[in-house]
N, C-alpha and C positions, 0 to 999 in steps of 0.2 A: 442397567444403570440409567439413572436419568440424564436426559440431555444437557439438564439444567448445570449438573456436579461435572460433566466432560466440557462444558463451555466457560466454567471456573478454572479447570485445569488450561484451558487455551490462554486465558486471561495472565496466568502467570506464567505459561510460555513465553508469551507474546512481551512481556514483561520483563526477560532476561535475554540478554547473548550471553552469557557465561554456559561452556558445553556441559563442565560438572552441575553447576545448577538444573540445567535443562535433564540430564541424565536423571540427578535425583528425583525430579519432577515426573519425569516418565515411568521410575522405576517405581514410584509409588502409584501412578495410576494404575500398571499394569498388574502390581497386588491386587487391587480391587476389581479387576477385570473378570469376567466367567470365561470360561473356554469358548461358549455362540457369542462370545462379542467382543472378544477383543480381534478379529479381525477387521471389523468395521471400524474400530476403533482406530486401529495403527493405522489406516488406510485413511481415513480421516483427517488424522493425525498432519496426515504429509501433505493435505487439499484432493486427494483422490478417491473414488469411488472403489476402483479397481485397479490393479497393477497397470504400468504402461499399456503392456505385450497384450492387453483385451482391446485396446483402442476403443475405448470406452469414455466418450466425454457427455458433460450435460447440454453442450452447446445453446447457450442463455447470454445473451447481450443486453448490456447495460440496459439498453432501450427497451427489452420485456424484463428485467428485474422491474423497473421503475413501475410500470403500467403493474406487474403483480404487486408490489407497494403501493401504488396508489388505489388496486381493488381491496387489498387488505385493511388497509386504515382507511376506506374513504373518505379518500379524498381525491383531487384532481390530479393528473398524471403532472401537471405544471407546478402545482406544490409542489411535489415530490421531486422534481427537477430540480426547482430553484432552492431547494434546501441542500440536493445534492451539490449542486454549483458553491455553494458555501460553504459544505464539508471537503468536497474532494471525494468520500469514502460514501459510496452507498449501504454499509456495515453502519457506518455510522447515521447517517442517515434513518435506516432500518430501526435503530435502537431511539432514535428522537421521535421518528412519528410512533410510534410501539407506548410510548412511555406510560405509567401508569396501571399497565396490562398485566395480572397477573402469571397468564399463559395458561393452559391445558395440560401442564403435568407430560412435554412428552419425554418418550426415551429416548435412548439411542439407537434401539434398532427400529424405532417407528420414524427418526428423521432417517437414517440412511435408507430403510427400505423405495421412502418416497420418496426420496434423491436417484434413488438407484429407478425407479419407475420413471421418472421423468427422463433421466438419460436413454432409455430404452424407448422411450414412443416415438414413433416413428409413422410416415406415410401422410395419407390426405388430412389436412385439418391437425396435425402434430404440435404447429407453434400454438395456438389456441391451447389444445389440452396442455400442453404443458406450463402453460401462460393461469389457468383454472388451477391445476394441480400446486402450483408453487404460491398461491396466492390463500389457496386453503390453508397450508401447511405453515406461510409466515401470519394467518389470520389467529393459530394455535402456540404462535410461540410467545413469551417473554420476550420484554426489549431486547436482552442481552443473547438471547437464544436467537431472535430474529438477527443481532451484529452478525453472527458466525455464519449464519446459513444464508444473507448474504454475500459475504465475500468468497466464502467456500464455493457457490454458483458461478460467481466469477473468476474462479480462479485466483482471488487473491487473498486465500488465508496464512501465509508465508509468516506460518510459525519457526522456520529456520530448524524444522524436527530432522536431519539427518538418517543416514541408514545406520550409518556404525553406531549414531548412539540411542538409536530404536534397538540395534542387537544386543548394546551394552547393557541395558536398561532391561532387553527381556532373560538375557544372562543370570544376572539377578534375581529379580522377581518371579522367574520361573522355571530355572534350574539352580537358583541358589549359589549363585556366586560370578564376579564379573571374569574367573576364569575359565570360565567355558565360552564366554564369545566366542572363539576360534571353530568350534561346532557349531555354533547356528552360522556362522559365516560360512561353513562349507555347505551346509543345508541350502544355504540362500543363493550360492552360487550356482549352486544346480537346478533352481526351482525357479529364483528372480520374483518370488512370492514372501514378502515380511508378513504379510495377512495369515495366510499357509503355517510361518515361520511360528508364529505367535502362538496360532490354534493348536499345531503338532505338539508343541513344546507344553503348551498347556495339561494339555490330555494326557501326553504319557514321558514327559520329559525326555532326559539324553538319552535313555534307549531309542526312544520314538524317533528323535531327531538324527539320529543316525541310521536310521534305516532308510531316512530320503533321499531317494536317488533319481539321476538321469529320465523323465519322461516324456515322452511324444506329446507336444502341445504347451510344455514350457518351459520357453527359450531358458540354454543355459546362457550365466553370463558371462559376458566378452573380458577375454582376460585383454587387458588396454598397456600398452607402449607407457614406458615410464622415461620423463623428459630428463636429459644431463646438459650440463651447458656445452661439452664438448668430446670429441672421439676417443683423448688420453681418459673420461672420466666412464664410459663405457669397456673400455679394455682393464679398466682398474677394475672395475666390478665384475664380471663376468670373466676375466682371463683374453685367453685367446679366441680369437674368431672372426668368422666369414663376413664380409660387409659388400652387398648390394643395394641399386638403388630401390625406391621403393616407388614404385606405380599408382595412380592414382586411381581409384576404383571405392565398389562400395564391397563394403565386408555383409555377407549374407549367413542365416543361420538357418537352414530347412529342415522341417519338420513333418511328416506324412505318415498317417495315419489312414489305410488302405485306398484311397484314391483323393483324399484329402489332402491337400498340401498348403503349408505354411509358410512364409519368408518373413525373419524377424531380421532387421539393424543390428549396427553395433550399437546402438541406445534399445534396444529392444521390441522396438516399433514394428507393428506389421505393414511389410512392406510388397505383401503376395502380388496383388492387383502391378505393380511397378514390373515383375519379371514374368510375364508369360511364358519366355521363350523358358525358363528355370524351372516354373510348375510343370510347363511341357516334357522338359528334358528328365524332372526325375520322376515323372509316370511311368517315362519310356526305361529308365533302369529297371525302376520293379521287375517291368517284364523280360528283365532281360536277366534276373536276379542279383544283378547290383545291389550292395549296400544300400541301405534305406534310414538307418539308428540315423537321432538328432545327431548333426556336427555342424565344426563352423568352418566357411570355406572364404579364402578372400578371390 
């Protein structure tokens, strides 16, 4: 797919708060999607590279967008300020010094790959390459293509894309009908991957999608506390039952894969490096032949 047609479809995202609107919009792009890209795509979709649970960011501040704007259009890093200063939106910005530019025809998986390559460089001389690499890629795009792949950098492309109605939308377009949502949602809950969710579904539909289960290395996700205003409205629901207080603590999800060990949040975050004494402790189970399968513990 070209970058050009997913950066159309943002536009008329970006264009609606209506959820049904938003849903049909999705659920038409994801007809047009192939099975290698529509993960990039939903992951995109929501300002991301990768799921949470990779801890995978592009870490790019305003201050090296700019200088990669001001290498791409050359011009001086100080235009490119003071223009920003008057939009507020360096997306938009990006789309005014651009203007006139046809672009280079890119895709979609030629901008995600070198999105996904910049997030990964890392070590001596890093902000440079990545300051080069981001400066090539907006020198290749269309005004409107350079809008997105600004704010995406930034973290601020907040098309308002949801999960349920990324599910709802691939329900449809790729199992043919919105009722099977309730299958990719139990997929998702075990996976905490809509990329995954997308690609499975694509390839081999509800068979496929039901055969995703439970794996070492992705977090299931956190079934969450649902708020009442008060205790009569908890016993009305649920019936009778036990009430204790609750402790303040962090809810941990561990995951270990032969001497590898993981600790995901109840947001899904890895949070390994936080618990020593936790990676410590369920080494020493293995060898003690404890339990070791993903679960969640508070």
């Amino acid at each position: 797919m070209r970058f050009q047609d997913l950066v159309t479809i943002f536009e008329r995202l970006e264009a609606t708060t209506k959820r049904l609107e938003m849903f049909e919009i999705l659920a038409e792009l994801f007809r047009q999607t192939t099975p290698d890209e529509i993960a990039p795509i939903i992951y995109m979709s929501q300002g991301n590279l990768l799921p949470a649970f990779h801890g995978l960011e592009l870490g790019m501040s305003e201050k090296l967008l700019t200088r990669a704007l001001a290498q791409a259009t050359q011009r001086a890093p100080e235009d490119v300020l003071a223009h920003f200063k008057r939009t507020g939106d360096l997306g938009t910005t990006a789309e005014a010094l651009l203007a006139g530019r046809a672009g280079a025809g890119l895709t979609v998986a030629r901008v995600y790959d070198e999105l996904l390559r910049i997030a990964r460089t890392s070590g001596e001389g890093s902000v440079e390459k990545k300051l080069c690499n981001l400066s090539d890629l907006l020198s290749l795009a269309s005004p409107i293509e350079a809008k997105y792949i600004a704010r995406f950098v930034l973290g601020r492309l907040r098309l308002g894309v949801g999960d349920a109605t990324v599910l709802e939308a691939l329900a449809l377009a790729k199992l043919g009908s919105r009722e099977f949502k309730p299958d990719l949602e139990r997929a998702y809950n075990l996976c905490s991957d809509l990329g995954r969710i997308g690609e499975v579904a694509s390839k081999g539909g509800r068979e496929a999608i039901a055969k995703i289960a439970a794996q070492v290395g992705y977090p299931i996700r956190m079934a969450l506390s649902e708020r009442v205003p008060g205790p009569e409205e908890i016993i009305a629901k649920i019936g009778r039952c036990a009430v204790e207080p609750k402790l303040d603590g962090f809810r941990c999800q561990i995951h270990k894969d032969g001497e590898r060990i993981e600790i995901f949040s109840r947001n899904l975050e890895r949070t390994t490096s936080m618990f020593p004494d936790l990676v410590e402790a369920s080494n020493a189970s293995a060898s003690m032949g404890w339990r070791t399968t993903p679960r969640s513990s508070r």
